[in-house]
C-alpha positions in Angstrom: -34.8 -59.7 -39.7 -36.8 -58.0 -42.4 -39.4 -60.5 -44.1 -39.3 -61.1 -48.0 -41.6 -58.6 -49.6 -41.9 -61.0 -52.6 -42.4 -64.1 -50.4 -45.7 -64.4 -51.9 -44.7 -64.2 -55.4 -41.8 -66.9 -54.9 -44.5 -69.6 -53.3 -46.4 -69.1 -55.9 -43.8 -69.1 -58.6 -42.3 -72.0 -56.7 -46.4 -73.7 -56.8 -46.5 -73.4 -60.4 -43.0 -74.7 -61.9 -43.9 -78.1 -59.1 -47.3 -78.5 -60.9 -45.4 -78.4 -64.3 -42.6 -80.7 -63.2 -45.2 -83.4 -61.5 -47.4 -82.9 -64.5 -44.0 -84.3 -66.8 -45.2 -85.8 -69.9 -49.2 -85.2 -69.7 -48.6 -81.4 -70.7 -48.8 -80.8 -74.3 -46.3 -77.9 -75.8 -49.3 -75.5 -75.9 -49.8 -76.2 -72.1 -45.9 -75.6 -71.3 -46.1 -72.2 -73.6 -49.2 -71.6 -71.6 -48.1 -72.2 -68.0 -44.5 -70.3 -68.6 -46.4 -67.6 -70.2 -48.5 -67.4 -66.8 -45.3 -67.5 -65.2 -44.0 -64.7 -66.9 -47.3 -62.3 -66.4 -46.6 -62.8 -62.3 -43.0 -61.9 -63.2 -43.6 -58.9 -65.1 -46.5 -57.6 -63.1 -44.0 -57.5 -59.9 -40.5 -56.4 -61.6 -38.6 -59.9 -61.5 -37.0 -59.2 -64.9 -34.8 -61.6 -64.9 -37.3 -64.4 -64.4 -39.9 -62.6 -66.8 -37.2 -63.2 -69.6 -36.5 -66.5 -68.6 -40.0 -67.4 -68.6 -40.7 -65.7 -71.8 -37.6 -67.7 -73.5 -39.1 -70.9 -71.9 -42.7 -70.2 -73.7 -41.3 -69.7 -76.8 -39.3 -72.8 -76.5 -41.6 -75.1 -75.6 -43.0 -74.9 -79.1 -40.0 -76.1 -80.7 -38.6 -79.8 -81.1 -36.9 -80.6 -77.9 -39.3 -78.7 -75.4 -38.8 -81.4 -72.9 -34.9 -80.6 -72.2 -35.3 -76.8 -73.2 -37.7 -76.9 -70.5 -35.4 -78.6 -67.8 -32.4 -76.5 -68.4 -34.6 -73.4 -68.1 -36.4 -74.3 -65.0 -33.0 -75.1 -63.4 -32.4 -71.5 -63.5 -35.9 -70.2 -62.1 -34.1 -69.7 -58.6 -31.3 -67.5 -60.0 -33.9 -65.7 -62.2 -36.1 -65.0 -58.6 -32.6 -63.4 -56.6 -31.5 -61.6 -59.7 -30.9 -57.6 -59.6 -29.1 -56.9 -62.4 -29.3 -56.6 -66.6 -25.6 -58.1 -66.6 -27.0 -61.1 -63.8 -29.8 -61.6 -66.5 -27.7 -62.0 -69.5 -25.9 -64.6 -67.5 -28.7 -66.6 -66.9 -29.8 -66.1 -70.1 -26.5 -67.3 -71.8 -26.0 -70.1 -69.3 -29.5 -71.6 -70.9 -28.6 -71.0 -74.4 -25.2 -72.7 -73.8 -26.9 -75.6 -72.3 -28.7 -76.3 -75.3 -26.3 -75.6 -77.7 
């Protein structure tokens, strides 16, 4: 069985969106922008496309009103943003946020 090559990137993907979930209310929306912005450097710096828009989206959401459920509905997708390989599986995960919070 061939080993993940971006086994490294998903732990640490995976580390980061459990420090912002325990963290909850205690991060401000500068600290959310930040942290998803973090997210989306790792993303972009190995080719995860899908999750570098998501995480992008994310950041600039959290600095509207409403960050707190924008910021749910876009981590529930993080998984499907990490095992996407396609522009056409990336607008879906992009749509399926925006429809959740429309």
């Amino acid at each position: 069985m061939a080993k993940d090559p971006l086994a490294k990137v998903r732990n640490e993907v995976g580390r980061r969106i459990d420090e912002i979930r325990s963290a909850g209310l205690r991060l401000s929306p500068l600290d959310l922008h930040a942290r998803m912005d973090d997210i989306r450097k790792l993303a972009a710096a190995h080719g995860l496309g899908a999750l570098e828009s998501l995480a992008r989206s994310t950041a600039q959401r959290a600095l509207l009103p409403g960050c707190r459920v924008t910021l749910q509905s876009c981590l529930e997708h993080v998984e499907e943003a990490l095992d996407c390989h396609s522009e056409r599986e990336r607008t879906a995960i992009l749509a399926a946020v925006a429809v959740r919070l429309h």
